[in-house]
N, CA, C and O of each residue as an XYZ file, in Angstrom:
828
protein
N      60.333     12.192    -13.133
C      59.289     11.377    -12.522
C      57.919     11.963    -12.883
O      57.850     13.151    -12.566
N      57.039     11.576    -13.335
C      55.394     11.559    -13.637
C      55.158     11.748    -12.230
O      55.519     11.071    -11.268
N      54.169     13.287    -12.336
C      53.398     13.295    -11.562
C      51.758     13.599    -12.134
O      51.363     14.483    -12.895
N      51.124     12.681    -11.561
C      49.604     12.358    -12.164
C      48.781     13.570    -10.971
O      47.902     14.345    -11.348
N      49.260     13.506     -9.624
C      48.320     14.039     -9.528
C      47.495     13.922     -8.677
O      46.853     14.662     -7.932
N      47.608     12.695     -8.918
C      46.209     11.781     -8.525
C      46.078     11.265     -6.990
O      46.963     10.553     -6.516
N      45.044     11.615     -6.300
C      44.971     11.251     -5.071
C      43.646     10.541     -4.550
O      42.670     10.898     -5.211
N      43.321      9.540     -3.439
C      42.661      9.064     -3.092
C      41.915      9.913     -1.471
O      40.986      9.378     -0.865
N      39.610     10.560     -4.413
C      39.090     11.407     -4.430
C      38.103     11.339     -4.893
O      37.384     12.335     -4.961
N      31.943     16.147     -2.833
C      31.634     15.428     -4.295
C      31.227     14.067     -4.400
O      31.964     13.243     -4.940
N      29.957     13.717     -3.863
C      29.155     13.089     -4.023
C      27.610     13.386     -4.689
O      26.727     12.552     -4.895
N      27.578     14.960     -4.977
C      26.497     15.126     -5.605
C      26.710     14.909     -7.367
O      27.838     15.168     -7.785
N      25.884     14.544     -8.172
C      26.119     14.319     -9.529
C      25.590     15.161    -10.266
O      24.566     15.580     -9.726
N      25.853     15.810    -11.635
C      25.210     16.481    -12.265
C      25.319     15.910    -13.587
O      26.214     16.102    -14.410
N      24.106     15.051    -13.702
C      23.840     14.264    -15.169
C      22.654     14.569    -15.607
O      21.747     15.197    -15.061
N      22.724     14.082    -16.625
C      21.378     14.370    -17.735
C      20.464     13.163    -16.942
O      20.876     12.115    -16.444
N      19.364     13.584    -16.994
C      18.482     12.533    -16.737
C      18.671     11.197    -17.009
O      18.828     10.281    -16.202
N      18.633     11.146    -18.600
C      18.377      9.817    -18.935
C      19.494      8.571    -19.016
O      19.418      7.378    -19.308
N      20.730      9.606    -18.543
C      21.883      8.750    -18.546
C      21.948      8.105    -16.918
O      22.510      7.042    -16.652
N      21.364      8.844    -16.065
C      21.370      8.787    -14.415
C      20.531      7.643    -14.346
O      20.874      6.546    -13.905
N      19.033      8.049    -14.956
C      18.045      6.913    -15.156
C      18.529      5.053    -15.691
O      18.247      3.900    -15.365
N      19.412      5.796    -16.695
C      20.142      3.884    -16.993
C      20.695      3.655    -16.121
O      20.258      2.646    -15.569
N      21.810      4.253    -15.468
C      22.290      3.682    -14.427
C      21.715      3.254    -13.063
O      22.373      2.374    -12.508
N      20.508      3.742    -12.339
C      19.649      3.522    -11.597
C      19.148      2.225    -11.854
O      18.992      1.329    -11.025
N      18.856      2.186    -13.329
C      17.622      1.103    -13.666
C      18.684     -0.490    -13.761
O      18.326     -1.641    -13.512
N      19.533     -0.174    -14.041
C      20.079     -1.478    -14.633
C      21.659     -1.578    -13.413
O      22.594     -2.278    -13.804
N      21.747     -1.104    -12.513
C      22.715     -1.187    -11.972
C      23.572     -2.990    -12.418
O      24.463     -3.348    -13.188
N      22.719     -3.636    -11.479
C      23.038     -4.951    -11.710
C      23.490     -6.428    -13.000
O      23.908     -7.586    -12.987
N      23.010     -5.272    -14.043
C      23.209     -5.718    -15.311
C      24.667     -5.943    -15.532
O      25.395     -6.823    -15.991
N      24.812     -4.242    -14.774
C      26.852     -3.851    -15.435
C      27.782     -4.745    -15.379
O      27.394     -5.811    -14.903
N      28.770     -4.709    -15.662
C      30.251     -5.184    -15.552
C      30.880     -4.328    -15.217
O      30.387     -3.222    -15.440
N      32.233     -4.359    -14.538
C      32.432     -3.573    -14.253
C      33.229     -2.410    -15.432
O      33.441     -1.208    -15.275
N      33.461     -3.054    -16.293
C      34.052     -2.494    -17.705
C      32.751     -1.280    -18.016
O      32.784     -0.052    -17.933
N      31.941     -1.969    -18.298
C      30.380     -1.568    -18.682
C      30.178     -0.095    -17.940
O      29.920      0.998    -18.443
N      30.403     -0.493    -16.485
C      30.006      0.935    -15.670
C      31.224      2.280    -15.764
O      31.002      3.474    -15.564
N      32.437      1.675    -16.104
C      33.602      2.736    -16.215
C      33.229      3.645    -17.685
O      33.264      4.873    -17.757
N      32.786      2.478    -19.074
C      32.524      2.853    -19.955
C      31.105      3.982    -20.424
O      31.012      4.631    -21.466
N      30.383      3.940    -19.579
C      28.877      4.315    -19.063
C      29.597      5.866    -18.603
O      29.281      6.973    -19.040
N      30.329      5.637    -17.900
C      31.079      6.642    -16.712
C      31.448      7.929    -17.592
O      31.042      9.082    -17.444
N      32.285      7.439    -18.498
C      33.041      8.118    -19.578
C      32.087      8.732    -20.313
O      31.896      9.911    -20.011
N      31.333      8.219    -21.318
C      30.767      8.472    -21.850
C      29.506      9.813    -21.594
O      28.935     10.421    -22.499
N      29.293     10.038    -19.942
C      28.547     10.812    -19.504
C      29.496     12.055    -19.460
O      29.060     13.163    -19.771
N      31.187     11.815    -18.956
C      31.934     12.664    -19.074
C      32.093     13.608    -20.497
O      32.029     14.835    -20.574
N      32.342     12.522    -21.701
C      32.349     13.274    -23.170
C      31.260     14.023    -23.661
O      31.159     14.804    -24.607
N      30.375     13.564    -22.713
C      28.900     14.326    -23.610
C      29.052     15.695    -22.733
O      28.557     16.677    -23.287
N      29.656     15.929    -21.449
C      29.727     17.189    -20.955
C      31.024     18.164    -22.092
O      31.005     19.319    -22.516
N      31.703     17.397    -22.205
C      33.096     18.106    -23.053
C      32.770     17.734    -24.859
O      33.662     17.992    -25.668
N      31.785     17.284    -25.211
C      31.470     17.725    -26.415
C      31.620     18.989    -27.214
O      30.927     19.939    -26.849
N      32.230     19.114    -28.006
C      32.342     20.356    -28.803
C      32.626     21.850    -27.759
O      31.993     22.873    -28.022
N      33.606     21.824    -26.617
C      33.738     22.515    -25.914
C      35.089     22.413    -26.112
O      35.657     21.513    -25.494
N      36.136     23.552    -27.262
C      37.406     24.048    -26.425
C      37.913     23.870    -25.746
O      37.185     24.424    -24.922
N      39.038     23.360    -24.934
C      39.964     23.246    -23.740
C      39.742     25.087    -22.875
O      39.456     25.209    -21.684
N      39.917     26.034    -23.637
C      40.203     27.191    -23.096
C      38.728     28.146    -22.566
O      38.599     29.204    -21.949
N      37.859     27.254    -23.105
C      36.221     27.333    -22.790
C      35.359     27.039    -21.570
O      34.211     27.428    -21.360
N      36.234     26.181    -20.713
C      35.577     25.892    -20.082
C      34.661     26.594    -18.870
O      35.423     26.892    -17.949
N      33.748     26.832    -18.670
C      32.807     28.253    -17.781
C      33.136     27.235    -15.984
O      33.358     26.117    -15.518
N      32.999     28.232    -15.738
C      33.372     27.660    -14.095
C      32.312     26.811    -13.633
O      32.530     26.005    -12.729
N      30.788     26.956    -14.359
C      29.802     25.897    -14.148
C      29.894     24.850    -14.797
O      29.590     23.823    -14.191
N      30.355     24.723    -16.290
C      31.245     23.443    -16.706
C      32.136     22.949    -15.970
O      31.987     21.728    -15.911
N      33.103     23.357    -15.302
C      34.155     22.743    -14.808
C      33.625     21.827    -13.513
O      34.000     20.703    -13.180
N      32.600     22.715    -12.882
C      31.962     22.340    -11.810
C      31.614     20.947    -12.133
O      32.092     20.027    -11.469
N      30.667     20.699    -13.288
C      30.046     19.404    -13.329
C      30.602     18.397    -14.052
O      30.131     17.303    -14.363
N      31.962     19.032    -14.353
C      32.768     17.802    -15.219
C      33.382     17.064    -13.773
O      33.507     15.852    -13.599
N      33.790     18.376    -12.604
C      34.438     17.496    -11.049
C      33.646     16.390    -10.792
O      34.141     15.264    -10.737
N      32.404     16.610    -10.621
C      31.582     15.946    -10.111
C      31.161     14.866    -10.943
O      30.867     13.778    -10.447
N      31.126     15.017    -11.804
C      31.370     13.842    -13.091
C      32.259     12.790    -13.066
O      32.024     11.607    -12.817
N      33.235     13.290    -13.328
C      34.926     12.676    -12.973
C      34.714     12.043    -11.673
O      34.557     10.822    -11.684
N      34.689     12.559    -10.738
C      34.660     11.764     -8.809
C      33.355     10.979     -9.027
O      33.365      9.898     -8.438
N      32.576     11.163     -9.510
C      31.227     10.737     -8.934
C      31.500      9.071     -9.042
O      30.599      8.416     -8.518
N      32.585      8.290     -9.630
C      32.692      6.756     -9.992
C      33.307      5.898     -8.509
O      33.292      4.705     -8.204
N      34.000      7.535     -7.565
C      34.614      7.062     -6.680
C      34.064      6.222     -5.168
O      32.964      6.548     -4.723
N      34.543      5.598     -4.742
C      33.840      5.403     -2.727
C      34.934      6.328     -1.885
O      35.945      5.918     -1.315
N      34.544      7.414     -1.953
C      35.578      8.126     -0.989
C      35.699      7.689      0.515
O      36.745      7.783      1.157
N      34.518      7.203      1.004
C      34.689      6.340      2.150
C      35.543      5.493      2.610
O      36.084      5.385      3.711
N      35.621      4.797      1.482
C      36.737      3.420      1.414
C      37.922      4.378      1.118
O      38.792      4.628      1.952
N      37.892      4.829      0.018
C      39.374      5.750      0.090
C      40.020      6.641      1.126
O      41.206      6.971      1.084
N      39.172      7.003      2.047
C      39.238      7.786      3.287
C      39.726      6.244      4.045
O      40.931      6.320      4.284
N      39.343      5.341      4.339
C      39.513      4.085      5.342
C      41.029      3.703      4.938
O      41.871      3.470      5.805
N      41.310      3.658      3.575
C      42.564      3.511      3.424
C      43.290      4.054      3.490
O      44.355      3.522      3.806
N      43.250      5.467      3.246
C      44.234      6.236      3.670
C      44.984      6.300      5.037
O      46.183      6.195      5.298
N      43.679      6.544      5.974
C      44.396      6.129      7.357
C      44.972      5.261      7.711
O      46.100      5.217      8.201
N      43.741      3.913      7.346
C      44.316      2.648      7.848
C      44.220      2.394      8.963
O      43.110      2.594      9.457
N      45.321      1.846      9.863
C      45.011      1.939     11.597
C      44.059      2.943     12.287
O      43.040      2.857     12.972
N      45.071      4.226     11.662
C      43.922      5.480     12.358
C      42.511      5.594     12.416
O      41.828      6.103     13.305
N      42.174      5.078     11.401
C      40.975      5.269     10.906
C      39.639      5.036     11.938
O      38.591      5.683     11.935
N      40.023      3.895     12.826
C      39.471      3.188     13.767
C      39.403      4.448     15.025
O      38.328      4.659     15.585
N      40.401      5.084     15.320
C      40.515      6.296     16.491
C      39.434      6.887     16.133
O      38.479      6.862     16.909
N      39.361      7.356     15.250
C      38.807      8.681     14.821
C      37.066      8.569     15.451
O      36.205      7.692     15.384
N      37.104      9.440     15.837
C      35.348      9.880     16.118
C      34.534      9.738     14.901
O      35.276      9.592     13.929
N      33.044      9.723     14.528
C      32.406      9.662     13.457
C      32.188     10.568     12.844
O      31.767     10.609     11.688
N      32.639     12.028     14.048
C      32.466     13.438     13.857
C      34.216     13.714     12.956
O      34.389     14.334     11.907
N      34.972     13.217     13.565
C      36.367     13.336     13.006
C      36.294     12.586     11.719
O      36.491     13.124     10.630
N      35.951     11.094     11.909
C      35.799     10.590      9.980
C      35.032     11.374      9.458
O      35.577     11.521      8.364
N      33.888     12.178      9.442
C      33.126     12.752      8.550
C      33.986     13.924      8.179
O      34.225     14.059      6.979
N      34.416     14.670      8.905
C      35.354     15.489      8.633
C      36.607     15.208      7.710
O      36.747     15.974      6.757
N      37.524     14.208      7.880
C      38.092     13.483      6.751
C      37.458     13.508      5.684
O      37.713     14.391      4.865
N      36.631     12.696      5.472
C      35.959     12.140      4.783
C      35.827     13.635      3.245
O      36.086     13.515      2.048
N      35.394     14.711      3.929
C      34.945     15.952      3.469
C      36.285     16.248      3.129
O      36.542     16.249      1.925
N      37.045     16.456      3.794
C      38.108     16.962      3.140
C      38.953     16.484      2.522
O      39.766     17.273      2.041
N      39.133     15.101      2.273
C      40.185     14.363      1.779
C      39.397     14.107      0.469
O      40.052     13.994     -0.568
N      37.907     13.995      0.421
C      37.194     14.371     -1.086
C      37.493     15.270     -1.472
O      37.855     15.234     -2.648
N      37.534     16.588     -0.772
C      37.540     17.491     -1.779
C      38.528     17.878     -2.202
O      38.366     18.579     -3.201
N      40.096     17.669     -1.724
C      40.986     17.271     -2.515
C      41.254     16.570     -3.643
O      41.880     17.094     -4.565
N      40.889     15.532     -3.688
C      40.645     14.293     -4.752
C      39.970     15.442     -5.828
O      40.588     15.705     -6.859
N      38.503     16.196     -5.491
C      37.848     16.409     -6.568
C      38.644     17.551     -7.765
O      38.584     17.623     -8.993
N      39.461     18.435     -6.606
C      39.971     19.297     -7.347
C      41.340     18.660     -7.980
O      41.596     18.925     -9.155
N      42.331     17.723     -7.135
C      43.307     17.003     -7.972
C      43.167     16.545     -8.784
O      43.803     17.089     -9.687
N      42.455     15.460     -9.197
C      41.886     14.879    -10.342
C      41.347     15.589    -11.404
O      41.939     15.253    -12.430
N      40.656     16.258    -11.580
C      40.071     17.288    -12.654
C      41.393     17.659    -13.706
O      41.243     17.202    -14.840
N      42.447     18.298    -13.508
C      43.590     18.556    -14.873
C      44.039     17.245    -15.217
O      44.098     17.114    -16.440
N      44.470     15.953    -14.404
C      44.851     15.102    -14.774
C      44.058     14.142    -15.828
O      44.547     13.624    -16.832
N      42.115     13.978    -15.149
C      42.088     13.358    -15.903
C      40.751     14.198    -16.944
O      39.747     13.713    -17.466
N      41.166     15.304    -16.939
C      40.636     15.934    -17.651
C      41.482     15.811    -19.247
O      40.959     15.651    -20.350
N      43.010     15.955    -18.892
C      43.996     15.824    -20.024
C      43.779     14.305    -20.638
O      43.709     14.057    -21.842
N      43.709     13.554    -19.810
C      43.244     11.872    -20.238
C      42.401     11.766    -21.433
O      42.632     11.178    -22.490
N      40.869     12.788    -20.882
C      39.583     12.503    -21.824
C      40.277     13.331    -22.853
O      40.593     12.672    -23.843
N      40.597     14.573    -22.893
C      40.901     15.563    -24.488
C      42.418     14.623    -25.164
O      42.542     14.554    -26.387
N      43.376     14.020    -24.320
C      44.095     13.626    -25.113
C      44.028     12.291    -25.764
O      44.210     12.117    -26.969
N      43.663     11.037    -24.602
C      43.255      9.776    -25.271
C      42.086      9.434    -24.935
O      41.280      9.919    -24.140
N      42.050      8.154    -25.918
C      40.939      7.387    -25.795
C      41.173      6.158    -24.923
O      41.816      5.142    -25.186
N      40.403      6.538    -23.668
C      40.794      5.240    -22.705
C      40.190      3.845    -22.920
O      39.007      3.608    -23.167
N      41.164      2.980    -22.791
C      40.649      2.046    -23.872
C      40.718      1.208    -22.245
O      41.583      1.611    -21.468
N      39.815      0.089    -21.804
C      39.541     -1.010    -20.839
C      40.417     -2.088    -21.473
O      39.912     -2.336    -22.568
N      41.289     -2.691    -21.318
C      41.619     -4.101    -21.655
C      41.836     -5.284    -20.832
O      42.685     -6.144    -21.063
N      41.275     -5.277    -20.168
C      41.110     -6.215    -18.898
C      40.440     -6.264    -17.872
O      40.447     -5.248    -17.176
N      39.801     -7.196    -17.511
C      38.433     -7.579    -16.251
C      38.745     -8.604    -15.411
O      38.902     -9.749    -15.836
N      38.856     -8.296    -14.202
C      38.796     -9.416    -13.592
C      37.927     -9.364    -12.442
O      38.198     -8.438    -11.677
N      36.815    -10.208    -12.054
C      35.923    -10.444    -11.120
C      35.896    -11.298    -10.107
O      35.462    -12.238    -10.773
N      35.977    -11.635     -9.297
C      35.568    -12.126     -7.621
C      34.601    -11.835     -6.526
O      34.924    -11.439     -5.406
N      33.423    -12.057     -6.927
C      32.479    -11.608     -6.258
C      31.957    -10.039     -6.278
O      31.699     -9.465     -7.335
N      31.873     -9.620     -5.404
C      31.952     -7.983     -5.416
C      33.219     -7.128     -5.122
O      33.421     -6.184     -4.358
N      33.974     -7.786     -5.983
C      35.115     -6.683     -6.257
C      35.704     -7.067     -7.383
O      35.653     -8.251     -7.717
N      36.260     -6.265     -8.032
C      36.543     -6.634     -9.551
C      38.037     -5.316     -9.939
O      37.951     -4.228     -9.370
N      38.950     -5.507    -10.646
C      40.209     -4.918    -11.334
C      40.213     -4.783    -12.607
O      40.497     -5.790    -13.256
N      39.862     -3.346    -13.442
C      39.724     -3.286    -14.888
C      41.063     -2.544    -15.158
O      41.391     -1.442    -14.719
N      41.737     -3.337    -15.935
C      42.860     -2.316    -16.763
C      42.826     -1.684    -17.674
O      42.187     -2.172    -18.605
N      43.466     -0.310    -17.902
C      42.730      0.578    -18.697
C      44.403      0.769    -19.491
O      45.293      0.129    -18.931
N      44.724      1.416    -20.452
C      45.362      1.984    -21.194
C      45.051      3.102    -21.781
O      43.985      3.233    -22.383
N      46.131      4.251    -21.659
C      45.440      5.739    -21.996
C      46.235      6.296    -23.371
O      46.477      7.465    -23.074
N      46.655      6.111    -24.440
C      47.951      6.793    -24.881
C      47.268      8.391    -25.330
O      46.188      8.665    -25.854
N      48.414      9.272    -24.872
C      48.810     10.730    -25.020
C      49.452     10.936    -25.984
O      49.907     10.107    -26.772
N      49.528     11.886    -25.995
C      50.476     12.606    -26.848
C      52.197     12.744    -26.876
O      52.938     13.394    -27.613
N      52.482     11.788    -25.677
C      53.499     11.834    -25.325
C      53.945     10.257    -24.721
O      54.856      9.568    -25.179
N      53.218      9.971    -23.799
C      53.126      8.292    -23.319
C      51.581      8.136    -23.573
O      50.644      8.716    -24.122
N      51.910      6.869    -22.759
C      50.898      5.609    -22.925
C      50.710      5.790    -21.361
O      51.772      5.679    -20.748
N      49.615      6.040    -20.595
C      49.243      5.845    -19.253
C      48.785      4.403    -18.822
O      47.908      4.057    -19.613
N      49.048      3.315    -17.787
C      48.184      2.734    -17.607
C      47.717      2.726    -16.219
O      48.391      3.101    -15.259
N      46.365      2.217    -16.170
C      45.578      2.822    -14.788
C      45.086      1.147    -14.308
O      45.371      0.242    -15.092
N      44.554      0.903    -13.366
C      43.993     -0.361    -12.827
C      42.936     -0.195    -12.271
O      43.048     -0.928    -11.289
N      42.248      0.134    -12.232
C      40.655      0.465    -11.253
C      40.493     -0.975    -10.592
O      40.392     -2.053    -11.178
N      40.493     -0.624     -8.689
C      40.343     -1.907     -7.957
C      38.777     -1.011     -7.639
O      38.530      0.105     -7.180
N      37.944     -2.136     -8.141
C      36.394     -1.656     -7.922
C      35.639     -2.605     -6.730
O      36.373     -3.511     -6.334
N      34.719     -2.570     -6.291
C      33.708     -2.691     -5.550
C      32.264     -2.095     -5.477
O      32.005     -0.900     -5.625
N      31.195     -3.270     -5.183
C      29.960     -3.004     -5.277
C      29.654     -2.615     -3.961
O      30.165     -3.096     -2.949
N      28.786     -1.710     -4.008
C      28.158     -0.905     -2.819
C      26.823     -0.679     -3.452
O      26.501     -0.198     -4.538
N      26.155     -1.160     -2.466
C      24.406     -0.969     -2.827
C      24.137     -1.007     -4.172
O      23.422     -0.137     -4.669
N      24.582     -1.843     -4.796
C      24.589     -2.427     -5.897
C      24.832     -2.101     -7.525
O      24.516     -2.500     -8.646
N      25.787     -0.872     -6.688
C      27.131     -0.165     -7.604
C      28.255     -0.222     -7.522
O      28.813     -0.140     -6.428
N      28.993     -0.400     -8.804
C      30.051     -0.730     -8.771
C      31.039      1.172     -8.664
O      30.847      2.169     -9.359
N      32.095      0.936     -7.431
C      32.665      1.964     -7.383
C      33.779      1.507     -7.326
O      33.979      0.305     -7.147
N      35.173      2.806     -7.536
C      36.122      2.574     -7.359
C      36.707      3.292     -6.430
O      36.621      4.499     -6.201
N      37.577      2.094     -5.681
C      38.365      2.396     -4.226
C      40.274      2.677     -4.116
O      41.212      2.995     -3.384
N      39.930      2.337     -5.227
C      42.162      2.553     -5.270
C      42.314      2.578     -7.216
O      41.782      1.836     -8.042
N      42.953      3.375     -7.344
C      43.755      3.170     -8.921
C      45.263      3.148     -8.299
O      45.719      3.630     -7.262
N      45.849      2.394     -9.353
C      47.357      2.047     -9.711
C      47.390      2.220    -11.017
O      46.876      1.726    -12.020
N      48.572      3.546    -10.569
C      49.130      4.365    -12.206
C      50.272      3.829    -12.045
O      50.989      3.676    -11.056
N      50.411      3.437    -13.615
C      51.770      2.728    -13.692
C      52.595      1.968    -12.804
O      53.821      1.858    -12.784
N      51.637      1.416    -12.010
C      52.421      0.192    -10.879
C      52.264      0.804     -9.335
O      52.499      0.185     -8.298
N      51.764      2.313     -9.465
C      52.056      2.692     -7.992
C      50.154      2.724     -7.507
O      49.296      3.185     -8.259
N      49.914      2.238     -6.380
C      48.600      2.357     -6.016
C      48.821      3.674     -5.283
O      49.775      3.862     -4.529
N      47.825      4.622     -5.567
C      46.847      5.844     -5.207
C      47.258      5.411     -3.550
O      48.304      5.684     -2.961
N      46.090      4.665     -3.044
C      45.779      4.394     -1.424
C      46.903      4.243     -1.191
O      47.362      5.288     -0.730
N      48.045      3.027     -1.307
C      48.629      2.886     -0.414
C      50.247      3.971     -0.535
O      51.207      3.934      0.235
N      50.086      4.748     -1.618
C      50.836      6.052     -0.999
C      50.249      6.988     -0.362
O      50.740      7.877      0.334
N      49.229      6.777     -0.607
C      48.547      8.076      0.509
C      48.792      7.675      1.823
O      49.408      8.427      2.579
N      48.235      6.170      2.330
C      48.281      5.625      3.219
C      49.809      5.702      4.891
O      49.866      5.787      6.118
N      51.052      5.547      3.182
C      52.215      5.449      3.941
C      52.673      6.535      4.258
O      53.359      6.613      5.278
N      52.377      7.826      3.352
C      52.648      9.148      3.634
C      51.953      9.912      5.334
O      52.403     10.261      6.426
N      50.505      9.841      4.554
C      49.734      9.765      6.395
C      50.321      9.397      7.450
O      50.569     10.087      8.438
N      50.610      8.056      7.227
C      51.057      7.104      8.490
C      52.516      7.944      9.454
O      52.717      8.072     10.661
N      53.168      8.302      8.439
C      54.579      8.760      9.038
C      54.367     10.220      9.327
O      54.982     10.700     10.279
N      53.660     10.892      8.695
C      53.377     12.121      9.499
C      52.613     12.239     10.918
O      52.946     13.000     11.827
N      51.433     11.262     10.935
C      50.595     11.236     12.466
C      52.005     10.766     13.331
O      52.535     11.459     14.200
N      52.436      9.536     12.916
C      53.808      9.023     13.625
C      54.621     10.186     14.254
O      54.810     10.428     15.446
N      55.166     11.015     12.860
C      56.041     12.045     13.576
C      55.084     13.213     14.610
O      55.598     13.806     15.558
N      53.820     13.354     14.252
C      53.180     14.883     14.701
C      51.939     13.978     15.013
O      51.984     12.910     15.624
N      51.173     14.391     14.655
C      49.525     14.195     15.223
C      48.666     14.082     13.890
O      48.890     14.511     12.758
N      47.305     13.150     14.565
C      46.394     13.064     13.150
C      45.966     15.249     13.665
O      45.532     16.045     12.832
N      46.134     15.445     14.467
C      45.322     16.793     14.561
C      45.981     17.992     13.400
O      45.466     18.816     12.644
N      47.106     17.664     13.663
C      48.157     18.415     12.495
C      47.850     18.122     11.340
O      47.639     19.014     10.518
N      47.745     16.633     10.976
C      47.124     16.373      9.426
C      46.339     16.908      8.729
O      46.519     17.336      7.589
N      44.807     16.939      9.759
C      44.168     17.252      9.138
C      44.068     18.615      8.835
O      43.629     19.018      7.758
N      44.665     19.728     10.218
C      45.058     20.419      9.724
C      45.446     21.304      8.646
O      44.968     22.326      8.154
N      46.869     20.299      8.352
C      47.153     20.608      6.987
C      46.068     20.527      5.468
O      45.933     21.189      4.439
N      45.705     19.803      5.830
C      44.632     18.900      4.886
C      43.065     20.067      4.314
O      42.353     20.028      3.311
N      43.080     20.815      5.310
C      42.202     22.050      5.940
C      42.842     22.846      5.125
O      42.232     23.020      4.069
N      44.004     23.485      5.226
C      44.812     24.055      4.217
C      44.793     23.821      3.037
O      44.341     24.695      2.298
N      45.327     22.439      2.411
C      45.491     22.680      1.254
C      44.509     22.180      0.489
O      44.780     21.910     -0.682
N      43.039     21.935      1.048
C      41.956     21.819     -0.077
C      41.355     23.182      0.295
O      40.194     23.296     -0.098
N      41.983     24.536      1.131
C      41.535     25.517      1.275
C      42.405     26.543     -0.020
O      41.740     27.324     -0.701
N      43.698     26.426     -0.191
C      44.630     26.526     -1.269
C      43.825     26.559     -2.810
O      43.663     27.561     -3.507
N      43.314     24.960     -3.157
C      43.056     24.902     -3.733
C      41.658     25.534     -4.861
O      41.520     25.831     -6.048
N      40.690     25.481     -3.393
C      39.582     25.794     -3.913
C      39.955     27.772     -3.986
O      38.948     28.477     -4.057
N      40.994     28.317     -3.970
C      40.918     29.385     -3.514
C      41.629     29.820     -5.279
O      41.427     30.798     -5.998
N      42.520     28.543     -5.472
C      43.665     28.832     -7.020
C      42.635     28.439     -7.953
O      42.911     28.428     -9.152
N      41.460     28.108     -7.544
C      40.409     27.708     -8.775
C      39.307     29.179     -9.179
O      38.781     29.396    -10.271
N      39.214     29.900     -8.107
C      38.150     30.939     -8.454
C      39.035     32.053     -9.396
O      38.479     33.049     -9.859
């Protein structure tokens, strides 16, 4: 079984000016193809002529933040819970919110870090409905062919993404069902808990 990795996932950005500046200036222009492609492209210019085995811990830093920065962790936080979501204090969602990003930021980074050095992600499909839109992407590796679905949405008049589906399975709603049956069996207090842990794990297997 493929494991990607990938979880529903650092809101500060670290871009070059003039690439931050297009996107500021022309938000409304994009497609949503347009803004994933925009996205990327800010990513390759960080991993330009940089080694896999090179990377300085301040590179890695701003490729995370690179990589997440396309996301609404908000919405991905709302889905995850789901029902719960509504309990929660604003002091308790913000807290989520923080930690269930910063999971995402550090999960995501090998997965789709291997994506950018191994393929060229190619968009082959758009579909739009107002302010929300589904781009299909195709990745081929060195080994398979990945495909991804970006379910996007505009927020203040950017297009972000709120759920991917790898190879048929949506991000959110396994996170969602996993959550669900643990608060069920134990407590959201235990969750997050855990959650406390293992983006504490993580950031700890990265230094």
């Amino acid at each position: 079984m493929r494991n990607h990795r990938l979880y529903p996932l650092a809101f500060s950005l670290l871009l070059s000016l003039p690439l931050w500046a297009q996107e500021r200036e022309e938000p409304a222009k994009k497609t949503p193809i347009a803004f994933l492609q925009m996205h990327d492209e800010q990513v390759n210019a960080l991993l330009k002529d940089t080694p896999t085995d090179s990377l300085t811990p301040a590179l890695q830093d701003s490729l995370k933040e690179r990589i997440n920065a396309a996301f609404d962790f908000g919405e991905l936080s709302k889905l995850a819970l789901g029902v719960y979501w509504q309990e929660r204090t604003p002091e308790q969602q913000t807290h989520f919110v923080n930690t269930f990003s910063g999971i995402i930021r550090e999960q995501n980074f090998d997965s789709f870090l291997r994506y950018y050095r191994e393929g060229n992600i190619r968009y082959v499909g758009e579909e739009i409905e107002g302010d929300k839109a589904t781009v299909t992407a195709s990745i081929p590796l060195e080994r398979e062919t990945v495909t991804i679905s970006y379910d996007l949405h505009r927020r203040e008049n950017q297009w972000r993404i709120y759920d991917l589906t790898i190879d048929g399975t949506s991000t959110a709603e396994g996170n969602r069902r996993r959550y669900e049956r643990y608060i069920k069996k134990k407590s959201y207090e235990q969750l997050i808990g855990q959650l406390d842990k293992q983006l504490a794990r993580l950031l700890e297997s990265r230094q």
